[in-house]
MILUM-205040 format. One record per atom (N, C-alpha, C, O): residue in three letters; x, y, z. Coordinates in steps of 0.1 Angstrom, whole numbers, plus 5000, padded with zeros to 4 digits. Layout:
ALAXYZ/...
END
This chain:
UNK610191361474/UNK611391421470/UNK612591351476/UNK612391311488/UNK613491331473/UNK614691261468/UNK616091351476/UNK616491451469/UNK616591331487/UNK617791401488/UNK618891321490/UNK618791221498/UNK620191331482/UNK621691271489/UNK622491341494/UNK622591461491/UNK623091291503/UNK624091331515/UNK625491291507/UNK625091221498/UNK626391291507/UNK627791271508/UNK628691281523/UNK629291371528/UNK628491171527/UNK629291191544/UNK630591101541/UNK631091031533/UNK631091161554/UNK632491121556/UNK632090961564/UNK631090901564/UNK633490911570/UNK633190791579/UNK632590861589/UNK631390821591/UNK632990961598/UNK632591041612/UNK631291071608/UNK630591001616/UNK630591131601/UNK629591191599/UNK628191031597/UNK626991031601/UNK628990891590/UNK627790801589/UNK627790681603/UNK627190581604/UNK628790751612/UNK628990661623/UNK627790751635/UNK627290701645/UNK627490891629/UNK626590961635/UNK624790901635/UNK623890931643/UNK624690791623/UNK622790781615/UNK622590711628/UNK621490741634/UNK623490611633/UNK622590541643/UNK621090471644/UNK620990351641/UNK620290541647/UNK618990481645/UNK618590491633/UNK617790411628/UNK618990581629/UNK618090571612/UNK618590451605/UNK617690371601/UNK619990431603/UNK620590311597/UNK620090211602/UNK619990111595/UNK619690211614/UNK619090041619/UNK617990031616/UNK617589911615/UNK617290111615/UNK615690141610/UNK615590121600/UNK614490071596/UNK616790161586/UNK616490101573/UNK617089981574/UNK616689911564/UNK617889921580/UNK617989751583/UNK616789681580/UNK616489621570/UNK616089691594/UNK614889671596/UNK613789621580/UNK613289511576/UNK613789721576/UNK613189721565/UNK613589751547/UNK613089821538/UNK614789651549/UNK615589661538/UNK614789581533/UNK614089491538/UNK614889631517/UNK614489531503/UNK615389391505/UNK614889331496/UNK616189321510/UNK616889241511/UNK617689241523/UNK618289341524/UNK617789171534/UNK618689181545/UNK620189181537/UNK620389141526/UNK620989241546/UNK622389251544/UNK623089311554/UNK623589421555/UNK622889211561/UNK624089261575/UNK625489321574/UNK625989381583/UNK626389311559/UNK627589311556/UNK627689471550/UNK628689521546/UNK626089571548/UNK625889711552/UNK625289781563/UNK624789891563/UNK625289681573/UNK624889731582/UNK625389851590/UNK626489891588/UNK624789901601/UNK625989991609/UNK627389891617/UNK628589921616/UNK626889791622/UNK627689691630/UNK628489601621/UNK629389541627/UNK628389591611/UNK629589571601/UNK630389671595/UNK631589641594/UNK629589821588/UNK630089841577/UNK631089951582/UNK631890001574/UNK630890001598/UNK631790131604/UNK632790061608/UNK633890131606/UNK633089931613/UNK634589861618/UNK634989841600/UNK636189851596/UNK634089811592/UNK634789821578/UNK635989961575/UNK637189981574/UNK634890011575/UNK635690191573/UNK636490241578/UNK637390311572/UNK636390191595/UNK637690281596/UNK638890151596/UNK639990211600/UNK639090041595/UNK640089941593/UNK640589901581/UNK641789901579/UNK639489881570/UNK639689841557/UNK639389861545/UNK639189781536/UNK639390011548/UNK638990111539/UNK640590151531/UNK641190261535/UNK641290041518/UNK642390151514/UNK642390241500/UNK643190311494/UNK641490201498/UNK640890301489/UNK639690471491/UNK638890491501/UNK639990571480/UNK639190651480/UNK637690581483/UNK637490501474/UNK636690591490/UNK635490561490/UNK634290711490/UNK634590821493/UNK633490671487/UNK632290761490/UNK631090731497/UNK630490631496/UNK630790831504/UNK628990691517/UNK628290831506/UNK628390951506/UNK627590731498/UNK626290851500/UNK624890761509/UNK624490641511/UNK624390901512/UNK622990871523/UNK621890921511/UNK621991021503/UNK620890801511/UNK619990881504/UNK618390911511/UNK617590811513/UNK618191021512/UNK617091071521/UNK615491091517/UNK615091151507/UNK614591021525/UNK612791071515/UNK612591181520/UNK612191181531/UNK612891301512/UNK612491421513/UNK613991541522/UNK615091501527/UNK613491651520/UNK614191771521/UNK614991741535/UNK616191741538/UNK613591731545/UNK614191741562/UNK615091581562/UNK615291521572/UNK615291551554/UNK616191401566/UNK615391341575/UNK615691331586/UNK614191291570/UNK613391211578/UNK613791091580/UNK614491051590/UNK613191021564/UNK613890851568/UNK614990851557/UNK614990941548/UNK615790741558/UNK616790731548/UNK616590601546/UNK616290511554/UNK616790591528/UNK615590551529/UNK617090451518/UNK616790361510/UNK618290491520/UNK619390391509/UNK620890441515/UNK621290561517/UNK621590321519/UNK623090361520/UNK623690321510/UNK623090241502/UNK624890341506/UNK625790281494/UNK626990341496/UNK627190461496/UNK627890261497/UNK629290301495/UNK630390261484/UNK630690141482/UNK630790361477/UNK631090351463/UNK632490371458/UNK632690491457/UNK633290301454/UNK634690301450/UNK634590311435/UNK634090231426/UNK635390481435/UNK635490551419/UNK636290451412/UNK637090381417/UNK635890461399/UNK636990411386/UNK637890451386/UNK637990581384/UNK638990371386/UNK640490411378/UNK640590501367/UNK641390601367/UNK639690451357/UNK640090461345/UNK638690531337/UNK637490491339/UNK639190651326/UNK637990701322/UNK636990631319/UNK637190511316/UNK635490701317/UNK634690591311/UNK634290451318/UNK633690351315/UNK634990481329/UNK634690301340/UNK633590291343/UNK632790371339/UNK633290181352/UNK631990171362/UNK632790191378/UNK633790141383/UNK631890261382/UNK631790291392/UNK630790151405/UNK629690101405/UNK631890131412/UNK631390011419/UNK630790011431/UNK631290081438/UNK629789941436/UNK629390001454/UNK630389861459/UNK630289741455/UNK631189931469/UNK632189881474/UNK632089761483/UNK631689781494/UNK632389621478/UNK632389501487/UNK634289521493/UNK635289551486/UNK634089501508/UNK635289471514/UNK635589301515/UNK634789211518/UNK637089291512/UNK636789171515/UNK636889071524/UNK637588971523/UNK636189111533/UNK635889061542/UNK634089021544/UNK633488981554/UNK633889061532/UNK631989061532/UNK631989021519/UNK632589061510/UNK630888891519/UNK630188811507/UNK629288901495/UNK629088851484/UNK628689051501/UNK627889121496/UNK627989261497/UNK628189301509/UNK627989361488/UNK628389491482/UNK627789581494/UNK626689531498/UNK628189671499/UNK627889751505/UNK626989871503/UNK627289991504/UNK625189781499/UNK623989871498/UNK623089831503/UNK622789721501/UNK622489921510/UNK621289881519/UNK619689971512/UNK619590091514/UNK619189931509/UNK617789991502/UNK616589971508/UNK616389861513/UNK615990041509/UNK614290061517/UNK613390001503/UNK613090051492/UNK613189881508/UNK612189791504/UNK610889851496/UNK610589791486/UNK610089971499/UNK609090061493/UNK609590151487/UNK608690201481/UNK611090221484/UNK611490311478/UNK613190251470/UNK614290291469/UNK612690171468/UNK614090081465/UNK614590151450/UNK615790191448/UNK613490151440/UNK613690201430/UNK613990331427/UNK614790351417/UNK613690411432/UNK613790571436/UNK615190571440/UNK616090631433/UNK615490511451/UNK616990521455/UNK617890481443/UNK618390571437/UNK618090371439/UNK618890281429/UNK619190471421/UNK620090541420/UNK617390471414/UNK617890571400/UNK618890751404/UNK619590821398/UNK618190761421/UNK618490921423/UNK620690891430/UNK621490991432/UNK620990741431/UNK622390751430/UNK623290731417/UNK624490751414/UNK621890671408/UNK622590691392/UNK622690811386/UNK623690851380/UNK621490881389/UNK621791021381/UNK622891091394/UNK623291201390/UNK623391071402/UNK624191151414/UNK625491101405/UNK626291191403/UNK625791001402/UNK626690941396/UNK626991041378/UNK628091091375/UNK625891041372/UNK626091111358/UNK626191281362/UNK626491361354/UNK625991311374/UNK626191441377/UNK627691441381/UNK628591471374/UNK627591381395/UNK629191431399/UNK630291381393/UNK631191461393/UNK630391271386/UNK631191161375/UNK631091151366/UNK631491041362/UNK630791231357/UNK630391251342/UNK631291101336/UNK630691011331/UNK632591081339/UNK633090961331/UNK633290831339/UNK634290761340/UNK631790801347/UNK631290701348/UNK630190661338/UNK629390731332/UNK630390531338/UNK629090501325/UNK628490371331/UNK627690301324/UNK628790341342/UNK627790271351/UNK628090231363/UNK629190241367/UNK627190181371/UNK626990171384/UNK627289981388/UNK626589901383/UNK628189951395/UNK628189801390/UNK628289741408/UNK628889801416/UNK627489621409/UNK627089581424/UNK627489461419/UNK627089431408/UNK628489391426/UNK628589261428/UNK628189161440/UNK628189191452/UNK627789021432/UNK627088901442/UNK625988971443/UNK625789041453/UNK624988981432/UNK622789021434/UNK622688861432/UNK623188791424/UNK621988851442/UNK620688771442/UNK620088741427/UNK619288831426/UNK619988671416/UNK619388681402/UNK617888671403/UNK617088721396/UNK617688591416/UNK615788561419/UNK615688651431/UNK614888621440/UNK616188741433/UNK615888811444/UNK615489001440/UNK615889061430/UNK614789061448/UNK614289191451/UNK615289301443/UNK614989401437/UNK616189251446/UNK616989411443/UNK617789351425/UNK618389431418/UNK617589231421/UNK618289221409/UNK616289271400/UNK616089341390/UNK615589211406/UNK614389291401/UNK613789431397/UNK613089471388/UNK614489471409/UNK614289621411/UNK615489671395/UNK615089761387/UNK616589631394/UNK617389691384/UNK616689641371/UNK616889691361/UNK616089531373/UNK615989491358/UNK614489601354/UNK614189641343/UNK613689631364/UNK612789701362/UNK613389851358/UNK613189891346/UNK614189931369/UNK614490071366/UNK615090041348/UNK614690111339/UNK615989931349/UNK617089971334/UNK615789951324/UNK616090001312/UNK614689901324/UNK613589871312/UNK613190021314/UNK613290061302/UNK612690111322/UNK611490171325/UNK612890331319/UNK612590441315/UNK613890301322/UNK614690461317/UNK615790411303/UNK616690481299/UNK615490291298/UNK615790241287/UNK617290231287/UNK617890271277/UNK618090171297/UNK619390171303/UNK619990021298/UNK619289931302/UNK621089981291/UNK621189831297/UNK622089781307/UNK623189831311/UNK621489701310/UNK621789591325/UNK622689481322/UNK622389381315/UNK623589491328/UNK625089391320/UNK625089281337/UNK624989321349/UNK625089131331/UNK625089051339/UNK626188971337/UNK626288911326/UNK627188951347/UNK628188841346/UNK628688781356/UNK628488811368/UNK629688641350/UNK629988541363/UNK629088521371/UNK628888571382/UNK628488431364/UNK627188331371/UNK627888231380/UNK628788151376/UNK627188221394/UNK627488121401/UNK626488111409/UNK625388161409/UNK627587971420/UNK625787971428/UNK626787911439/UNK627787831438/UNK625888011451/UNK626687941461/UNK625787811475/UNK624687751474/UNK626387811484/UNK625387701491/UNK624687781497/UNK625087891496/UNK623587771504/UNK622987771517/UNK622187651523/UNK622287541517/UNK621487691536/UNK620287591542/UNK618787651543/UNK618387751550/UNK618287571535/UNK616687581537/UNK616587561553/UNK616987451559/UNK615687691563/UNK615587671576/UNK613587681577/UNK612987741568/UNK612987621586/UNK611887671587/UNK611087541590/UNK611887441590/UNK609187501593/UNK608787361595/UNK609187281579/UNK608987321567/UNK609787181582/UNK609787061574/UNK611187071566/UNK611286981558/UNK612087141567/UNK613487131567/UNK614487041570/UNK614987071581/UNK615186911563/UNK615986841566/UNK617186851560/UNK617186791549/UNK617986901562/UNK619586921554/UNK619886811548/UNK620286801537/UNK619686651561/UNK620786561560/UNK619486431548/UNK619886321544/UNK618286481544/UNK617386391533/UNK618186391523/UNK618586281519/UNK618886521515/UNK619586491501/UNK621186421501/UNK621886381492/UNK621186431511/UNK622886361514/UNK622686211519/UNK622086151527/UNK623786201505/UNK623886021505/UNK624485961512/UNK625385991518/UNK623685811512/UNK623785751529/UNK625585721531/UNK626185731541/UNK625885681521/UNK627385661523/UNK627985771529/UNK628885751537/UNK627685901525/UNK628686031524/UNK628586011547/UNK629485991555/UNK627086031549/UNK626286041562/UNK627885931572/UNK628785961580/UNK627385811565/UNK628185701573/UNK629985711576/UNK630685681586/UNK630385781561/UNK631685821566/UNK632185911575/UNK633185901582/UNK631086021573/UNK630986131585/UNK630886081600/UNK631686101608/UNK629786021602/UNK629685961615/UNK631185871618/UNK631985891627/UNK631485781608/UNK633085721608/UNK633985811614/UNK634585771624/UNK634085901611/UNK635586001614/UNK634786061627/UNK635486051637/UNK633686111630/UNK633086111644/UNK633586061657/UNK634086121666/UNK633285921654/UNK633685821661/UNK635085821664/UNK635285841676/UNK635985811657/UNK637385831658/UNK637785901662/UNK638785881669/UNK637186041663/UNK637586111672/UNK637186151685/UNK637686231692/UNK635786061686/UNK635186051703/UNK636285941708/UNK637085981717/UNK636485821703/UNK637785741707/UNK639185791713/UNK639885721720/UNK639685921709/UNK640685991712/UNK640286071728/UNK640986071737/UNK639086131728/UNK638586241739/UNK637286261738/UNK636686191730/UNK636686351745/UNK635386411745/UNK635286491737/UNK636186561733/UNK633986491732/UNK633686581718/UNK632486661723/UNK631686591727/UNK632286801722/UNK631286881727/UNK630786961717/UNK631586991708/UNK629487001716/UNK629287161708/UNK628387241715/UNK627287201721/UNK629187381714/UNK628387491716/UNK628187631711/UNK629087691705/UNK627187681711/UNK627087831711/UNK627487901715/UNK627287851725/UNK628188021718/UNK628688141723/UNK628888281719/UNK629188291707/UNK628688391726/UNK628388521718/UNK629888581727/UNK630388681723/UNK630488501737/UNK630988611744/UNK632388621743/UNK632888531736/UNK633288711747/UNK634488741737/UNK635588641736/UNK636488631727/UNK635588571744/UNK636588431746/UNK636488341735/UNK637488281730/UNK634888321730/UNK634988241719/UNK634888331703/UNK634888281692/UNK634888421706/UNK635588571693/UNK636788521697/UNK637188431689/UNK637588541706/UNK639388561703/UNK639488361702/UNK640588301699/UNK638388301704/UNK639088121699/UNK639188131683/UNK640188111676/UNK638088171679/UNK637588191667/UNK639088261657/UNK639488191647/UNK639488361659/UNK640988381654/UNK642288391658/UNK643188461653/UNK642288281671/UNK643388181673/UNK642988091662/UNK643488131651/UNK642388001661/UNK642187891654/UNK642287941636/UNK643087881629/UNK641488081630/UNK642188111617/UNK643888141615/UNK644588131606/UNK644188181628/UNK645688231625/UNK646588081624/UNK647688081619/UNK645787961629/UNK646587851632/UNK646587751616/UNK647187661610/UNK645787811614/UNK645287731597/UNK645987791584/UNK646987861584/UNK645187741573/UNK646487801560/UNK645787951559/UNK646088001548/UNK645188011565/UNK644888181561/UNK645988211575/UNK646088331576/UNK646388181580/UNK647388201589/UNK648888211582/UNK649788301581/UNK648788061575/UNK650488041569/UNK650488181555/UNK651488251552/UNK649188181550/UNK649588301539/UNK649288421542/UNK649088511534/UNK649188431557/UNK648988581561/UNK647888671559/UNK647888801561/UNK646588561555/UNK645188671552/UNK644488621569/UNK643288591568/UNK644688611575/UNK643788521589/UNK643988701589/UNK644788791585/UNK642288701602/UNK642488831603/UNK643488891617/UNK643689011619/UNK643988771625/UNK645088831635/UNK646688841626/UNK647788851630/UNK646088831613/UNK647988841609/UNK648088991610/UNK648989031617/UNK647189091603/UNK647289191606/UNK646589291614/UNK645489251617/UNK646789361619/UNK646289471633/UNK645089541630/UNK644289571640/UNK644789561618/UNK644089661610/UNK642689541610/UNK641689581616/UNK642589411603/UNK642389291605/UNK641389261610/UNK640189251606/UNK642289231625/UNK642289171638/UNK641289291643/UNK640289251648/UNK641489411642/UNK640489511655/UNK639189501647/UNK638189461653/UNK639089541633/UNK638089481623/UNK636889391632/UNK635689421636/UNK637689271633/UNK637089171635/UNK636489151648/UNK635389081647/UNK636789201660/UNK636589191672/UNK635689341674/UNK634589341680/UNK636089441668/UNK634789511668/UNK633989481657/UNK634289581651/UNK633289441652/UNK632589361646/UNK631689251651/UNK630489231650/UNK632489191657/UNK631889091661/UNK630889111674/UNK629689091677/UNK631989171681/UNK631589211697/UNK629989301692/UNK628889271698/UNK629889421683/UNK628989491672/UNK627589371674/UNK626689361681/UNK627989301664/UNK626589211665/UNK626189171674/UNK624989181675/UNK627289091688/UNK627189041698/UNK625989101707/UNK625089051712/UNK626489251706/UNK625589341716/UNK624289361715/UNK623589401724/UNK623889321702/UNK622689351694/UNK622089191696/UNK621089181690/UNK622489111700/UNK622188971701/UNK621888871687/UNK620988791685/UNK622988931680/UNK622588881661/UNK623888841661/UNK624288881650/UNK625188771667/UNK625988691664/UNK626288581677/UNK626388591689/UNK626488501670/UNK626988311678/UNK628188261671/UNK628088231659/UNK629088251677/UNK629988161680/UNK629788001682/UNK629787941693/UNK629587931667/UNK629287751672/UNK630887691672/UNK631687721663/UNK631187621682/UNK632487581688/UNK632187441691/UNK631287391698/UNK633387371682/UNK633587201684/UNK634687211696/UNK635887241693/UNK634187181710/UNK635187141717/UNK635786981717/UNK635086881713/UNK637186951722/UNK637886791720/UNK638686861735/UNK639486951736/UNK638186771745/UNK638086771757/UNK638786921765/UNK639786951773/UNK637287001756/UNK637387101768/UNK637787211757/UNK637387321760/UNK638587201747/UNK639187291738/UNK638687321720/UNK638387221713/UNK638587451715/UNK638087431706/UNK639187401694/UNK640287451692/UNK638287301688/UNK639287251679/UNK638987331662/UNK639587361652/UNK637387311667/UNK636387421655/UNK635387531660/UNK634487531669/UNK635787621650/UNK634887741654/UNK634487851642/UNK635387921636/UNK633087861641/UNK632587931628/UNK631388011633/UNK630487951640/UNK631488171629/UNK630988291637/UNK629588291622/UNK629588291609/UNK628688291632/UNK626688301625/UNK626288451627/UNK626088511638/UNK626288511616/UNK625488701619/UNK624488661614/UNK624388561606/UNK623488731617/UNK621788741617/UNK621088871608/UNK621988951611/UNK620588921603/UNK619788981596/UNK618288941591/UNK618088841583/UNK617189041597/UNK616188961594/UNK615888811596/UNK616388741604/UNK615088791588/UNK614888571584/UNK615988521583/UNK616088401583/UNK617288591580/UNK618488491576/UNK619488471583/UNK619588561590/UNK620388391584/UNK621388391591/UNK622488351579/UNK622388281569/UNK623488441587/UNK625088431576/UNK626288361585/UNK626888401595/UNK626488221573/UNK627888201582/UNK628988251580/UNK629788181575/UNK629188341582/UNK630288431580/UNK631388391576/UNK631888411565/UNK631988301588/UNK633788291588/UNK633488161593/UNK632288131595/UNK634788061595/UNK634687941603/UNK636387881599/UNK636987861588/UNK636687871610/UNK638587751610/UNK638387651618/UNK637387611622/UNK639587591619/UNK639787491626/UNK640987461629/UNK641887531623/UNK641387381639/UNK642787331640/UNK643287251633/UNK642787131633/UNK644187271625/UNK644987201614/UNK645387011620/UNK644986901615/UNK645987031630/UNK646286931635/UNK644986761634/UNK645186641632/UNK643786851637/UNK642386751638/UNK642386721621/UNK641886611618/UNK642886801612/UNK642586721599/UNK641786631592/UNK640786641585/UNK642386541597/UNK641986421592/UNK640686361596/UNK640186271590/UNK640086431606/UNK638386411613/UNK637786501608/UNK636586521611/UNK638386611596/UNK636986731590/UNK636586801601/UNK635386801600/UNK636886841609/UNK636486901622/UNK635587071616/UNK634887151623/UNK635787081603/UNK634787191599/UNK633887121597/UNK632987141605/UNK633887031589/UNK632686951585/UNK631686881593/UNK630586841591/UNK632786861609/UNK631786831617/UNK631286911623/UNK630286871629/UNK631487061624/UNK631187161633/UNK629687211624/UNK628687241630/UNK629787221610/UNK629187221604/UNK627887161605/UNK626887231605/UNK627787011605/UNK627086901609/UNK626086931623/UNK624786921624/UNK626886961630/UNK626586991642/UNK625587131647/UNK624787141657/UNK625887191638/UNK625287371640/UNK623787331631/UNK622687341636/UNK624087271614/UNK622987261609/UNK621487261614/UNK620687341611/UNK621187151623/UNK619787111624/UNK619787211639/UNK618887181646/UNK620487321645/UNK619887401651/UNK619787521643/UNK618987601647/UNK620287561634/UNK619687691624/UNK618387621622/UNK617487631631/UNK618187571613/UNK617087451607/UNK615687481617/UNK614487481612/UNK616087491634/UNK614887461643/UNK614887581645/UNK614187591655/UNK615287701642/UNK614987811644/UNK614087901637/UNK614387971628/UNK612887881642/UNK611387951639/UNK611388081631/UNK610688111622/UNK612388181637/UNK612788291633/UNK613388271617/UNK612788321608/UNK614188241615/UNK614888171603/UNK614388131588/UNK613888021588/UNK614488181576/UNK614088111563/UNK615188051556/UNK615187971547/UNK616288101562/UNK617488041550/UNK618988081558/UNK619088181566/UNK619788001555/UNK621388011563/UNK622188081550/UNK621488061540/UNK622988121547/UNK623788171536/UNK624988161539/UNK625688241545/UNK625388011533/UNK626888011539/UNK627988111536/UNK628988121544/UNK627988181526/UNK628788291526/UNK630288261518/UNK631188341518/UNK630288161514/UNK631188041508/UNK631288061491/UNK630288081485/UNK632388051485/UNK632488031472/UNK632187971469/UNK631987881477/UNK631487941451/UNK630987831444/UNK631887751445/UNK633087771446/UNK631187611445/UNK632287431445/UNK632787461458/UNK633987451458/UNK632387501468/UNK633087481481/UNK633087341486/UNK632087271489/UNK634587291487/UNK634587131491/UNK634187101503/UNK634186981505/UNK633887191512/UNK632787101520/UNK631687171521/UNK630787101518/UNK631187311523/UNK629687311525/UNK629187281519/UNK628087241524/UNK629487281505/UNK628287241491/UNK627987121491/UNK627187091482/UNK628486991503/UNK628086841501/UNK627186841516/UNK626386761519/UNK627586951524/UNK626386951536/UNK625087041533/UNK623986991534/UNK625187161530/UNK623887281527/UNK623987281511/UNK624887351505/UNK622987191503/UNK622287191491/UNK621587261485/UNK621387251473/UNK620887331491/UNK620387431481/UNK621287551478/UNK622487551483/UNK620587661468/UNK621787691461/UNK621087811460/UNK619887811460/UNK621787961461/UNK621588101455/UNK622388141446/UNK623588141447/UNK621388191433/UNK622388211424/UNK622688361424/UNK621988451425/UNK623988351423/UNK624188521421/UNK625188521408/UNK625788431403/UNK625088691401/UNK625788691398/UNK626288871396/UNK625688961402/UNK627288901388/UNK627789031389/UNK626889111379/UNK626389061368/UNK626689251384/UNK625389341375/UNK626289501374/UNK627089551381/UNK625689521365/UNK626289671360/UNK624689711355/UNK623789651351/UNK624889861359/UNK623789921354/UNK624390041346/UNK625290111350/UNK623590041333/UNK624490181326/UNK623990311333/UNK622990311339/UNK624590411332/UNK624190531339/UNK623590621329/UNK622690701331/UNK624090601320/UNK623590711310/UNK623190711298/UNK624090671291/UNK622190731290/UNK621590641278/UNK622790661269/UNK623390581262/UNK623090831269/UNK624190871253/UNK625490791257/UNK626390831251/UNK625790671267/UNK627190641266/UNK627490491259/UNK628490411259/UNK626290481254/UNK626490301252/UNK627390261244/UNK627190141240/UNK628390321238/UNK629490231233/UNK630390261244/UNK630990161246/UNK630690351251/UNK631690351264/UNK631290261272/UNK632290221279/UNK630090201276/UNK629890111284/UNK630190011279/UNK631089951284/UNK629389961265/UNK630389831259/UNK631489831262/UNK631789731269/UNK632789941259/UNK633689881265/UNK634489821277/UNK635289731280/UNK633389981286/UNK633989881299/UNK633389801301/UNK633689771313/UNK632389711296/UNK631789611302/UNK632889491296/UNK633189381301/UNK633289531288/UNK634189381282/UNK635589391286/UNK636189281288/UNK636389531289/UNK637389501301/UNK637189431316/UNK637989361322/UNK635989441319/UNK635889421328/UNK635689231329/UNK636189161337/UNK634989201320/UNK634489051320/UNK636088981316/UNK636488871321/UNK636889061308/UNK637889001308/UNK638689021314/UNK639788981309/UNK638789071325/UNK639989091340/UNK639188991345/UNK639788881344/UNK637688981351/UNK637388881356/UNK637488751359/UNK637588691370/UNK637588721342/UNK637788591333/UNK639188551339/UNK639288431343/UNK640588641341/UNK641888631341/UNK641788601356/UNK642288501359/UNK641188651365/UNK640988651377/UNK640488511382/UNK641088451391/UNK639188451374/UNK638688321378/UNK639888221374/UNK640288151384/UNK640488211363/UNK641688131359/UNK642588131370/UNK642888011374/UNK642988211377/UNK644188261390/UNK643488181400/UNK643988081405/UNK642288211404/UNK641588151417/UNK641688011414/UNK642387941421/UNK640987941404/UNK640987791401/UNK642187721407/UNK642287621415/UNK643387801399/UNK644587691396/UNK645187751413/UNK646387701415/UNK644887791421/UNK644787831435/UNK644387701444/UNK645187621449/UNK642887691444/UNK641887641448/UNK642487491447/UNK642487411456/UNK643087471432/UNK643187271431/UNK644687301438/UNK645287191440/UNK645187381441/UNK646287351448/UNK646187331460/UNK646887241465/UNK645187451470/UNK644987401481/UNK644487281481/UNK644587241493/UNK643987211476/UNK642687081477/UNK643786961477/UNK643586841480/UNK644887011472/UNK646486921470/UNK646786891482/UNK646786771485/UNK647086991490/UNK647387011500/UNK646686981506/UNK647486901511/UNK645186961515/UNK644786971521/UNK644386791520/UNK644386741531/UNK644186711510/UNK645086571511/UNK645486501513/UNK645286401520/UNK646786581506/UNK648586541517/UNK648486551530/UNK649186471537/UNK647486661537/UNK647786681551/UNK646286571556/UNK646086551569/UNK645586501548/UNK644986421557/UNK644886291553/UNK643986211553/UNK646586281548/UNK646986171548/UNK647886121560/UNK648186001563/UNK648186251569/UNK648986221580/UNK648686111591/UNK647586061591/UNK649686081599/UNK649086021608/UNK647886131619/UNK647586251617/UNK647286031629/UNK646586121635/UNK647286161648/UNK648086091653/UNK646786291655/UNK647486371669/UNK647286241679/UNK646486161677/UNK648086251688/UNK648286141701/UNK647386221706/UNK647286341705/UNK646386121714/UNK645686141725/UNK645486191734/UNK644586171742/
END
């Protein structure tokens, strides 16, 4: 038997062990619902109505066995969405691997009960070869539901584990220019890399975004306060649990690059990563990048890195080559609603649509910019 909870933020900051226990044995890792992500979520950057439901195996509140947090539709007849912040690559649901299906269907019907003018359940960034886009494609066959798939993309990661080489598919020229701007910048000073969990290289980590263009347009997370505590409880969160690292390009003594690694299960997520504007012209992401690779790679524990990065990302996608495809999923809720879901599914594909157009002509602008600036000369010595 099947129970849901409806909790507040205070009431899911209470599960504690239970929530880390369904970590543990999530149908899919996802650190970005975890407890140590998803409570500095809530109470910082939460500005919308949200809902936590808990979903429980059986009457007493034994194990819990699904979290999900869910931001209502605007608009009648909508989909109801489980809530990605943005500050997280992946929707905020965590599912028990042996009852994965059970949960998915007892928050759909929770949804046609308490929401009558919801007409579906919609998760953005599933995995398309992965567990939980499985699990939907099975429930929507098995309760005769349809399953609406859109904005296909694919983003990078790193194959980790024995016999793993990042740097075999990358062409020897691309290799040689990299080591090129290397050099140039060992010629200037000393060039270091390291690991770090402890708070000095958290507060380098957003010195260095506030100093870059998420700084100049005000998304770095020290521009705002709300942000910024976000981020440091968060981080410090993983830290304690020994599932986040700090990899830091120092240039004699100072970090010039710095990009924060969370852990869940087999995988590791590169979360965030900046740099000093000034180094430009040496790619100092791309070397820091370079540099971290073949130690995820030797890590035994490890099957895959997820850069956490948009599709065509101009630099990880020419360092970590393999690819996960994701894309966005709607599940209908209710068999009698299927021309209301037709429509919201085609509002929706077409806000999307308007949305991808905005980001593009974004994107070739920064790449404009980011050019011009490593066309500069380079920093004095």
């Amino acid at each position: 038997m099947t129970t849901i909870d409806v909790c507040s933020t205070s009431e899911v900051e209470r599960l504690g062990p239970c929530w880390d226990d369904l970590a543990g044995r999530a149908l899919e890792p996802n650190p970005f619902a975890e407890r140590a992500f998803l409570i500095p979520a809530l109470r910082h950057l939460s500005r919308r109505k949200l809902v936590v439901l808990c979903v429980w195996n059986g009457p007493d509140l034994a194990r819990l066995d699904a979290i999900a947090v869910l931001r209502a539709s605007v608009v009648p007849f909508g989909v109801v969405d489980v809530w990605r912040v943005e500050q997280a690559p992946y929707a905020a649901l965590l599912l028990d691997r042996e009852s994965a299906a059970p949960a998915v269907e007892a928050i759909s019907c929770w949804l046609a009960r308490q929401w009558p003018g919801a007409v579906g359940l919609g998760i953005a960034d599933v995995d398309v070869n992965g567990a939980l886009a499985e699990t939907l494609r099975m429930l929507a066959a098995r309760r005769r539901l349809r399953l609406d798939l859109s904005s296909p993309r694919r983003r990078a990661a790193l194959a980790c584990g024995a016999g793993a080489n990042f740097e075999r598919p990358i062409a020897a020229r691309r290799r040689k220019e990299w080591a090129r701007l290397k050099r140039r910048l060992m010629e200037l000073g000393s060039l270091d890399f390291e690991w770090s969990d402890q708070p000095a290289a958290i507060e380098s980590l957003l010195a260095l975004e506030a100093a870059g263009w998420k700084g100049a347009r005000g998304t770095a997370l020290n521009a705002d306060p709300e942000r910024a505590a976000f981020g440091r409880e968060m981080l410090a969160g993983f830290a304690s649990q020994r599932r986040m690292q700090i990899a830091r390009l120092l240039f004699d003594g100072r970090p010039i690059a710095a990009g924060a690694v969370l852990r869940s299960q087999s995988r590791a997520y590169y979360w965030k990563t900046a740099y000093d504007p000034a180094f430009v012209q040496f790619s100092p992401g791309l070397q820091l990048t370079l540099a971290m690779s073949p130690d995820l790679q030797a890590d035994r524990r490890l099957t895959l890195a997820d850069s956490c990065a948009d599709p065509d990302h101009p630099m990880i996608d020419r360092i970590w080559t393999k690819r996960i495809d994701l894309a966005d999923f709607v599940l209908q809720t209710t068999a009698h609603a299927s021309a209301a879901f037709e429509l919201a599914i085609r509002a929706r594909r077409a806000k999307a649509l308007a949305r991808a157009r905005v980001k593009g002509l974004v994107n070739r602008w920064r790449r404009g910019g980011a050019t011009r600036r490593a066309s500069a000369p380079p920093p004095a010595a």
